[in-house]
MDTraj code that builds the backbone (N, CA, C; nanometers):
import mdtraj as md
import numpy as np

residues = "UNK UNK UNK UNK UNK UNK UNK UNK UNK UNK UNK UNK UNK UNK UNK UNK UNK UNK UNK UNK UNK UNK UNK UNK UNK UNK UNK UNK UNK UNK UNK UNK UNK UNK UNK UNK UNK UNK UNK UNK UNK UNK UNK UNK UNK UNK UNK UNK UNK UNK UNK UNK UNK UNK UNK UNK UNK UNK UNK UNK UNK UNK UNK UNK UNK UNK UNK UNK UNK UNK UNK UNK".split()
xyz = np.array([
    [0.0842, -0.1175, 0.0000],
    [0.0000, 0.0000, 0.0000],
    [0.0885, 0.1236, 0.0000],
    [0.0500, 0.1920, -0.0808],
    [0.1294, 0.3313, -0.0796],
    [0.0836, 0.4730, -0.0282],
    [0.1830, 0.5460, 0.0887],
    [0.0785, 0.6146, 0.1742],
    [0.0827, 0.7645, 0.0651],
    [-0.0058, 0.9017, 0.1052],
    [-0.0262, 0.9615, 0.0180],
    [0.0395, 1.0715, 0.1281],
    [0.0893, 1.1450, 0.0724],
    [0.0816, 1.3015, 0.1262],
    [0.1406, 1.4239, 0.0518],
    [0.0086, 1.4907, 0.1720],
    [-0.0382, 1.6452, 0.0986],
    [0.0422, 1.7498, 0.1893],
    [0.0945, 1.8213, 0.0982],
    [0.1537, 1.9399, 0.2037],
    [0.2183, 1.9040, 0.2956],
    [0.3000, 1.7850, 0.2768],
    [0.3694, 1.7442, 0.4025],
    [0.3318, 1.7019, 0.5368],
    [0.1938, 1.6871, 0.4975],
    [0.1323, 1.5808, 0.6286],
    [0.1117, 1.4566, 0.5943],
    [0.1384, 1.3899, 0.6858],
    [0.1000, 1.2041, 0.6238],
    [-0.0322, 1.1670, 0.6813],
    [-0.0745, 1.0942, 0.5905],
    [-0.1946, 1.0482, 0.5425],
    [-0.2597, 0.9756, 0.6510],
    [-0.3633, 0.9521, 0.6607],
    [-0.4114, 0.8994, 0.8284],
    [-0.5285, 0.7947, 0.7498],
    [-0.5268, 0.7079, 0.8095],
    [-0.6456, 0.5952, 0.8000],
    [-0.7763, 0.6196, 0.8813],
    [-0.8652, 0.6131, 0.8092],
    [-1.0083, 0.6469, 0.8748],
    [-1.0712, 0.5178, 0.8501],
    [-1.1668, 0.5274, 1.0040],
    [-1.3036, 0.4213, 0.9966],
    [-1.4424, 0.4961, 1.0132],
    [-1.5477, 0.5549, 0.8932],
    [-1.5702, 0.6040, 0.9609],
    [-1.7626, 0.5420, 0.9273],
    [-1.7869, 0.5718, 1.0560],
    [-1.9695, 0.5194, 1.0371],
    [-2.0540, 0.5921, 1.0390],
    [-2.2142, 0.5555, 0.9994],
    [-2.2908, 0.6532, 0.9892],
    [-2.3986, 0.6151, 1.1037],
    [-2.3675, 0.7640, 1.1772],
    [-2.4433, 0.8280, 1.2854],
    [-2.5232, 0.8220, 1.2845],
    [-2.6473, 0.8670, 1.1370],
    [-2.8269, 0.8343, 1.0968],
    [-2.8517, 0.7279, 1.1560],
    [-2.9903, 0.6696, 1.2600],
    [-3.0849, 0.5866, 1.2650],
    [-3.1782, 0.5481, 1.1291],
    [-3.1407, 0.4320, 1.1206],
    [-3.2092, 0.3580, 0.9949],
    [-3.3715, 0.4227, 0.9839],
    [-3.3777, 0.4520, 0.8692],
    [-3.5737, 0.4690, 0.8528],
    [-3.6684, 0.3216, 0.9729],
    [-3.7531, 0.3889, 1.0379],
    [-3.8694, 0.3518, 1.0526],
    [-3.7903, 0.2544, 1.1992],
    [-3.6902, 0.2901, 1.2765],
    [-3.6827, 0.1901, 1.3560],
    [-3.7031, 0.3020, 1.5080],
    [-3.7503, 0.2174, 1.5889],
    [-3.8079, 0.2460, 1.7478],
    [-3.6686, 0.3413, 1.8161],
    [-3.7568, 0.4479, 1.8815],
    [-3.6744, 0.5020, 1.9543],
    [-3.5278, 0.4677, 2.0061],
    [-3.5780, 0.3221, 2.0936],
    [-3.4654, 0.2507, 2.1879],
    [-3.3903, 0.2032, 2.0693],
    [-3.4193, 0.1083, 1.9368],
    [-3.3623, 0.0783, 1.8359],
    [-3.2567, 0.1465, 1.8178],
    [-3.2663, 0.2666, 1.8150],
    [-3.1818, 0.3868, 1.6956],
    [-3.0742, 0.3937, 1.7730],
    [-3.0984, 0.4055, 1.9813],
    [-2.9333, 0.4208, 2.0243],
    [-2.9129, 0.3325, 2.0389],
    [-2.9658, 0.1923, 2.0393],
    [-2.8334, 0.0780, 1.9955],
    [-2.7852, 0.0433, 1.8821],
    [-2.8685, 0.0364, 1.7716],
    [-2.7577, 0.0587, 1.6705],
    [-2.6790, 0.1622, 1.6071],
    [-2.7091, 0.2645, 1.6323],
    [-2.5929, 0.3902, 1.6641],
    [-2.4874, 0.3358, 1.7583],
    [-2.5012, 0.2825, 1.8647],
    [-2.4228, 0.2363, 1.9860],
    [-2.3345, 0.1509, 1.9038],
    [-2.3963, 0.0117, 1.8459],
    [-2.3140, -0.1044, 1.7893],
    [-2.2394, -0.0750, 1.6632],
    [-2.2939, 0.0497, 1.5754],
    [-2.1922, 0.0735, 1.4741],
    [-2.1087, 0.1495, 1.5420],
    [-2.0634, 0.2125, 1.6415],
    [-1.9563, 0.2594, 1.6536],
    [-1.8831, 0.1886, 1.7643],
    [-1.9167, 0.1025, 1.8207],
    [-1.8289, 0.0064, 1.8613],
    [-1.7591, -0.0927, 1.7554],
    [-1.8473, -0.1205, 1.6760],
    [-1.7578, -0.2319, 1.5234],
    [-1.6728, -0.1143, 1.4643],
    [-1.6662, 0.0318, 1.4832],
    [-1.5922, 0.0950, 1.4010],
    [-1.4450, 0.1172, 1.5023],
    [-1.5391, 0.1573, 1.6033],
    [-1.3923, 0.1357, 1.6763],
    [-1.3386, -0.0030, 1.6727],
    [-1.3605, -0.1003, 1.6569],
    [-1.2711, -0.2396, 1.7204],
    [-1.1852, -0.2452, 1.6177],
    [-1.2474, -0.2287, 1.4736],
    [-1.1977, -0.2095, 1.3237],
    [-1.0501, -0.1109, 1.2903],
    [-1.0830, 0.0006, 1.3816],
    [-0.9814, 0.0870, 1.3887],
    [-0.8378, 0.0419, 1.4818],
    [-0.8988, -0.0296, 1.5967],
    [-0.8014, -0.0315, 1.6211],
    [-0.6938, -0.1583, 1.6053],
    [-0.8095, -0.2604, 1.5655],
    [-0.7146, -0.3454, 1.4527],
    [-0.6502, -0.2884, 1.3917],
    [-0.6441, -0.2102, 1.3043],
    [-0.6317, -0.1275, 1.1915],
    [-0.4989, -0.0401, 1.2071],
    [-0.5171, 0.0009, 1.3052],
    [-0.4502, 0.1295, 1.3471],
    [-0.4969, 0.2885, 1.2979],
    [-0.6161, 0.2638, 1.2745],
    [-0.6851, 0.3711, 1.2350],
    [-0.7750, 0.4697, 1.3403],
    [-0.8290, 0.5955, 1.2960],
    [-0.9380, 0.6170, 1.3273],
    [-1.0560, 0.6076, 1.3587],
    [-1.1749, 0.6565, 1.4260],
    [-1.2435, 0.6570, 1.3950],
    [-1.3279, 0.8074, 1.3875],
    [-1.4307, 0.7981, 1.3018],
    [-1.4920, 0.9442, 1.3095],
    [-1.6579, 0.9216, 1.2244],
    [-1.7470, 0.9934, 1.2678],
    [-1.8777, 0.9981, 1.1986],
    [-1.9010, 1.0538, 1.1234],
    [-1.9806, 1.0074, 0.9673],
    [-1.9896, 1.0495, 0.8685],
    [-2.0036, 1.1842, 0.8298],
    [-2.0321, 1.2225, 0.9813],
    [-2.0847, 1.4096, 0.9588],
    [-1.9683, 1.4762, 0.9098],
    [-1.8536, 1.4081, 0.9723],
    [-1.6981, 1.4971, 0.9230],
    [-1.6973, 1.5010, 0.8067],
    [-1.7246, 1.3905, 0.7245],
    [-1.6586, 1.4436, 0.5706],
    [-1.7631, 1.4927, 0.5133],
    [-1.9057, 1.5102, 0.5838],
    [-1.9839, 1.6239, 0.5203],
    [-1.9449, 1.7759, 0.5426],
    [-1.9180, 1.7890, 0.7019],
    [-1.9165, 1.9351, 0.7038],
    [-1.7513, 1.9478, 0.6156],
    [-1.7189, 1.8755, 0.6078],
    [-1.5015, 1.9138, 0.5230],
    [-1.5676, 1.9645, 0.3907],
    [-1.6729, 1.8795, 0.3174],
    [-1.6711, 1.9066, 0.1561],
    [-1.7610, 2.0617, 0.1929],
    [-1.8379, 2.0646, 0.2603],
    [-1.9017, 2.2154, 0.2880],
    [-1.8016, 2.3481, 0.3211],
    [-1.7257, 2.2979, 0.3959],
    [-1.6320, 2.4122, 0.3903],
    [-1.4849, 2.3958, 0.3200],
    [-1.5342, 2.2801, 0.2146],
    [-1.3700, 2.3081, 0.1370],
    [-1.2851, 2.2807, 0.1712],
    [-1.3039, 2.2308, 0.2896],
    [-1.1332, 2.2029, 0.3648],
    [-1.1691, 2.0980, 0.4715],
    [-1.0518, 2.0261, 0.5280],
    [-1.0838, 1.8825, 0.6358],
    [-1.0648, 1.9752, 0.6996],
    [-1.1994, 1.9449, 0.8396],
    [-1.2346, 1.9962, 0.9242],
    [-1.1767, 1.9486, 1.0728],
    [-1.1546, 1.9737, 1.1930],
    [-1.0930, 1.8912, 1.3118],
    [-1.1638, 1.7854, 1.3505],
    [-1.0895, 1.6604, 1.4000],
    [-1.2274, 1.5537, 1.4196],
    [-1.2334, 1.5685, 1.5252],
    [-1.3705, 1.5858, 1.5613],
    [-1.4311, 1.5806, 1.6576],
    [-1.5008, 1.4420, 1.7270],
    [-1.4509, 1.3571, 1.8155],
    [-1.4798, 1.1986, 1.8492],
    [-1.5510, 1.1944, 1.9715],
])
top = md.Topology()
chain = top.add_chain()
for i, resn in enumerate(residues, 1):
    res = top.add_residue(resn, chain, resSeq=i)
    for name in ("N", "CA", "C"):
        top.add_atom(name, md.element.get_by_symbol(name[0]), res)
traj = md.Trajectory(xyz[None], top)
């Protein structure tokens, strides 16, 4: 694998999941599987040696044009 870098920062590995509650599922539903995808994202990461972060980041980055701080 070949790592990438921009401007002289090196490249970072992301895991990242989505925060949304599935259509049409029960209150209690929504914070456990919110809960369980970000526990499989973390375990993933840190196999990995990666990150983790919620899909909102690389929405608000493309909105303002630029990677934004992660906020975890």
């Amino acid at each position: 694998t070949k790592k990438l870098e921009f401007e002289g920062v090196p490249s970072k590995f992301l895991v990242v999941y989505n925060l949304d509650p599935p259509q049409g599922c029960k209150l209690g539903e929504e914070v456990s599987i919110i809960w369980q995808r970000m526990n499989d994202a973390e375990e993933l990461a840190s196999s990995t040696g990666s990150e983790v972060i919620g899909h909102t980041w690389i929405l608000e980055s493309i909105a303002a044009c630029k990677l934004q701080p992660f906020v975890i």
